[in-house]
N, C-alpha and C positions, 0 to 999 in steps of 0.2 A: 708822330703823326696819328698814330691808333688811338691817344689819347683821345688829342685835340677833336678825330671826328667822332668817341662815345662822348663828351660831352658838346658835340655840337645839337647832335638825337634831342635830349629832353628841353636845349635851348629851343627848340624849332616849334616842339610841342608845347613849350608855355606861351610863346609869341603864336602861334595859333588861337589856342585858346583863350588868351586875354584878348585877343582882339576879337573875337566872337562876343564877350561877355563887354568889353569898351565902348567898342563905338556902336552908335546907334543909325549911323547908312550907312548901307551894302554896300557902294563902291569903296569904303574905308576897312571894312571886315576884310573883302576880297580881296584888296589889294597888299595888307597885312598877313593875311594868311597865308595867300601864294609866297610872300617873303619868307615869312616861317616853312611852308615846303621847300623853298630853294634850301634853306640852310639844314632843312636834315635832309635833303639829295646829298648835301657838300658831306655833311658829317658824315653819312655812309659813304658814302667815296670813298675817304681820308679813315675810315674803318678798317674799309675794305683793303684801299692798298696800301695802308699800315702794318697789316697784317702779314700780307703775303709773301712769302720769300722768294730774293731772287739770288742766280748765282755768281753777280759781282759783287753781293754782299758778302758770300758764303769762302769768296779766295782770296 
């Protein structure tokens, strides 16, 4: 899961930034770019609670 959400991070930031540099109306940049934020929120999640130990892993 730790993987999945460090590579979900620089997915999020390319689908950002090519939609900035793509399309040429604002409803289609903004609507693309908020997608690209949803999916690096997701990726840090899946970072986040990839990362963390719990203790029904640990017995």
């Amino acid at each position: 899961m730790r993987l999945m959400g460090l590579l979900l991070l620089p997915a999020g930031w390319i689908i950002v930034i090519s939609s900035m540099l793509l399309f040429p109306q604002a409803a289609l940049r903004w609507t693309f770019a908020l997608a690209g934020v949803c999916i690096e929120a997701a990726g840090l999640a899946l970072a986040f609670l990839g990362g963390r130990d719990t203790k029904d892993a640990a017995e």
